[in-house]
N, C-alpha and C positions, 0 to 999 in steps of 0.2 A: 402360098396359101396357108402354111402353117404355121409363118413365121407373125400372118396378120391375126391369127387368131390366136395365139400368143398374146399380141400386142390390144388386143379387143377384152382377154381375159383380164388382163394387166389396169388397163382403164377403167373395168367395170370395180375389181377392187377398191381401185383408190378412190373410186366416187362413191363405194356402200361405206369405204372408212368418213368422207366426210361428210356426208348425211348423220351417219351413227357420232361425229362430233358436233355436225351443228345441233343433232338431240338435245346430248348432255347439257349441251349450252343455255337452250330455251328450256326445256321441263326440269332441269335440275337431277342432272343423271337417271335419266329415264323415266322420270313423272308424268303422270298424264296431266292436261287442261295448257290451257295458252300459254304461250310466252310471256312472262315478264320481267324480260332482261334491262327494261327500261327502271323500270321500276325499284326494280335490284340497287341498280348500282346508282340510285341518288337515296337509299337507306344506309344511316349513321350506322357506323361502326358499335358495334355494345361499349356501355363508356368500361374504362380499368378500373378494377376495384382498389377504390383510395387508399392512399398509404397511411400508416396505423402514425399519427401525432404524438411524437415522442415528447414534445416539452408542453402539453395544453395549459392555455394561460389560466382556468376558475377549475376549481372542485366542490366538491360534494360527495360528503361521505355518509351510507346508510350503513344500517347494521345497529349489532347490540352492546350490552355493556363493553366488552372488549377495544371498541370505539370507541368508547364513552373515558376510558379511561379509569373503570371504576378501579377500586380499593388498593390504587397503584400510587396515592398520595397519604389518604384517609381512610379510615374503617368504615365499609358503608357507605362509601361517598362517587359518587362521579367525578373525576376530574379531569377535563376534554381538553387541559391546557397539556396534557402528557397522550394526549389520543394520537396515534400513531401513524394516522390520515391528516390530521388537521391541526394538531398542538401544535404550542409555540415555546414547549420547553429547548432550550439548548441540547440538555443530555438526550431529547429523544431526536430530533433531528428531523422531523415530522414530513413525512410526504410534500407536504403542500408547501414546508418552508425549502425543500429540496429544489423542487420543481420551481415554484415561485417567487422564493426569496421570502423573508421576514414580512417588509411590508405587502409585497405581496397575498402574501398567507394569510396574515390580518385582514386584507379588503376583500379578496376572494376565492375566499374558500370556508365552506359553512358541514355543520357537522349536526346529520339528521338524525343519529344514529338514537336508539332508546336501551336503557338497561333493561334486561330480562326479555327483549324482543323475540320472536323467533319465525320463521319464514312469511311466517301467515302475515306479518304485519310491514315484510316489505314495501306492499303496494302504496300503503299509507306515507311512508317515509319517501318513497319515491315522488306521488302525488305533490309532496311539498318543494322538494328537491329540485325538480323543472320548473320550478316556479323563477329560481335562480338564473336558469337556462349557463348549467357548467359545461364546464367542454370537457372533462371528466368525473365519472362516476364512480366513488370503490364500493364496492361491496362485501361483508363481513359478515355471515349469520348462520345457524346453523347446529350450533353449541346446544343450545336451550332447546331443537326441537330433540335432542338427544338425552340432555340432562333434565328426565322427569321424572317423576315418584317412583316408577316402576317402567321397564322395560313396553310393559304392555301400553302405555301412554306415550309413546312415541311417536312423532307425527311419522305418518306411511311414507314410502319413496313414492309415490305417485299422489300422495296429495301433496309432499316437499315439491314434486315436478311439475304439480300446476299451480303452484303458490310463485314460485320462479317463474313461469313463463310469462304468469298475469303482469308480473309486475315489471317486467322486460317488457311486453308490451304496452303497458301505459307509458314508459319511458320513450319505448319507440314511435309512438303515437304524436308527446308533444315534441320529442327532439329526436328527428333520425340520423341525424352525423355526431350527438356526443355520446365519446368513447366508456367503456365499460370494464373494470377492472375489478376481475372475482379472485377473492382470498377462498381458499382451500378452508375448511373447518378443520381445530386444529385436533390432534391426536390426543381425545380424553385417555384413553389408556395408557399413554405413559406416562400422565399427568398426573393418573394415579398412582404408581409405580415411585415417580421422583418422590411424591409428598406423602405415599405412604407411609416412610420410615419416622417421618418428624410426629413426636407429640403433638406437638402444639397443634398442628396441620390436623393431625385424627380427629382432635379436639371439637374444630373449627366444624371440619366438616361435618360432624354429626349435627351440628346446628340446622343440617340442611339441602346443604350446598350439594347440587348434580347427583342425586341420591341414585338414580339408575346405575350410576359406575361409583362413583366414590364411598358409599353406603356399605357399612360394617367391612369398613379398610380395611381391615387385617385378617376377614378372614378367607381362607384358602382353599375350601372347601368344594367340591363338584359345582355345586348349585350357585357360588360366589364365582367360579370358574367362567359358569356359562350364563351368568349376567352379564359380567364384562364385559365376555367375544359378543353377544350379542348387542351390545351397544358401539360395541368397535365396527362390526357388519354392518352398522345402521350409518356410521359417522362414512366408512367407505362409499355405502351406496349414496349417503348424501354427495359427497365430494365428485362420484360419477355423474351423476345428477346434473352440478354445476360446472363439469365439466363437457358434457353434451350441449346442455342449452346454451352453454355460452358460445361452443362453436358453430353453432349455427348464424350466427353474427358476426360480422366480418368486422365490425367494429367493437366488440367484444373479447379482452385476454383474461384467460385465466392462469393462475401461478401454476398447474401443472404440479400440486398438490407441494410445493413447498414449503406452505407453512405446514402444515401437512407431516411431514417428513421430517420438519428441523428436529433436529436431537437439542432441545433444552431442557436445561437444570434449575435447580431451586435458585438459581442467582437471575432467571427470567422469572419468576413468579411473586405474585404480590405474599409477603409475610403474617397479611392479614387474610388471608383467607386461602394460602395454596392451589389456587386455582386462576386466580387473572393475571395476565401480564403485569410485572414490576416494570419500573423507567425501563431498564434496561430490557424487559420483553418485548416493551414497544418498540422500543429501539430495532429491536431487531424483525418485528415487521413492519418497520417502515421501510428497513433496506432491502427488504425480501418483496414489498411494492416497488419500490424505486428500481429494485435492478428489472420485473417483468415490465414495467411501463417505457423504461427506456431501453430496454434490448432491441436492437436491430429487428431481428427475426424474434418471433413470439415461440 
């Protein structure tokens, strides 16, 4: 008698265990409402998120004079044949002829970019750009919402963050699989620092040029002190900025503040005006796109 009630205990278990598995089975680990195990399992797998196009065949580059190529030829001048997205000089080695060769880079790849731009007018330059329909996009800007009259004319991090996000979304609207490459804004305070020491350079800039940080270069003063850091704080939060919104996009790299971070000398800056890239600064953000475009891992 004790051995069947035993054997009766034994049986009632293994039947609550597999009730309590056909559960999980139909409600989805103890949910309540009907079974739809039918239903389940003829639902698509969620697709993988696509792998990041290391050699895209068209570009298109927005952004400001830096793109543009200015005063890296001529005084005053744009010259987009040294732009370091889309030239076709030899000495700069240009993204687009990296990626697509010479004739390549001639037929496709086009250069939106304006001098004196600054985030606001993204959206514009974007606008034209999908017109193209590239399978990459670089992006460069950021400089100019920092270099204004005065500190206090600075555009805000949150109107920079909705000036970016607009214009990422008009991108994403007419083209959602071409890819998106964000240049870092580059480090006006050591920009000031390099060109300080030269005359000519002091010269130059009181003409004008990014007066919130380069404005009475020399002097060292408290209040010249915390102009600077305060435009330096503003160029970081910008570079935060574009570092957020871009990861939100999976088809979106940003350099991870490279350019950012390069340690260049007055042998990358144009001589006409200590402040834009010479050949050779472009030069060296083309390599500084080229290597985040094609790394493996981003």
């Amino acid at each position: 008698m004790r051995k069947r009630c035993h054997r009766q205990r034994a049986l009632a278990v293994v039947a609550a265990a597999a009730l309590a598995t056909a559960g999980c089975d139909a409600f989805g680990g103890g949910s309540s409402g009907p079974s739809d195990t039918g239903t389940r399992a003829s639902r698509p797998s969620p697709a993988p998120t696509p792998a990041w196009d290391r050699s895209p065949d068209s570009i298109a580059a927005v952004g400001d004079s830096i793109t543009r190529g200015f005063d890296a030829c001529a005084v005053l001048s744009d010259c987009p044949e040294v732009s370091w997205a889309t030239g076709s000089d030899a000495a700069v080695d240009s993204l687009a002829v990296r990626l697509l060769g010479v004739t390549g880079a001639a037929q496709r790849s086009w250069n939106y970019a304006v001098t004196g731009a600054r985030m606001a007018d993204l959206n514009g330059q974007i606008a034209q750009a999908v017109l193209k329909k590239p399978q990459l996009v670089t992006v460069m800007v950021g400089a100019n919402d920092a270099c204004r009259a005065s500190t206090a004319a600075m555009t805000s991090v949150a109107d920079f963050r909705a000036q970016f996000e607009n214009a990422m979304d008009t991108l994403r609207q007419a083209l959602p699989k071409t890819q998106v490459y964000v240049a870092s804004v580059p480090n006006l305070k050591r920009l000031w620092a390099e060109g300080r020491e030269d005359p000519l350079g002091r010269q130059v800039w009181k003409l004008g040029i990014c007066p919130s940080m380069l404005g009475d270069a020399e002097a060292l003063d408290a209040a010249a002190s915390k102009r600077r850091d305060t435009v330096q704080a503003r160029v970081e939060a910008y570079n935060d900025v574009l570092r957020e919104v871009c990861a939100k996009d999976h088809r979106c790299r940003f350099d991870h503040d490279a350019v950012f971070d390069y340690r260049f000398g007055t042998e990358q800056l144009s001589h006409w005006d200590w402040f834009h890239p010479s050949r050779n600064g472009q030069a060296r953000l083309a390599e500084i796109a080229y290597r985040t475009i094609t790394a493996k891992n981003p």
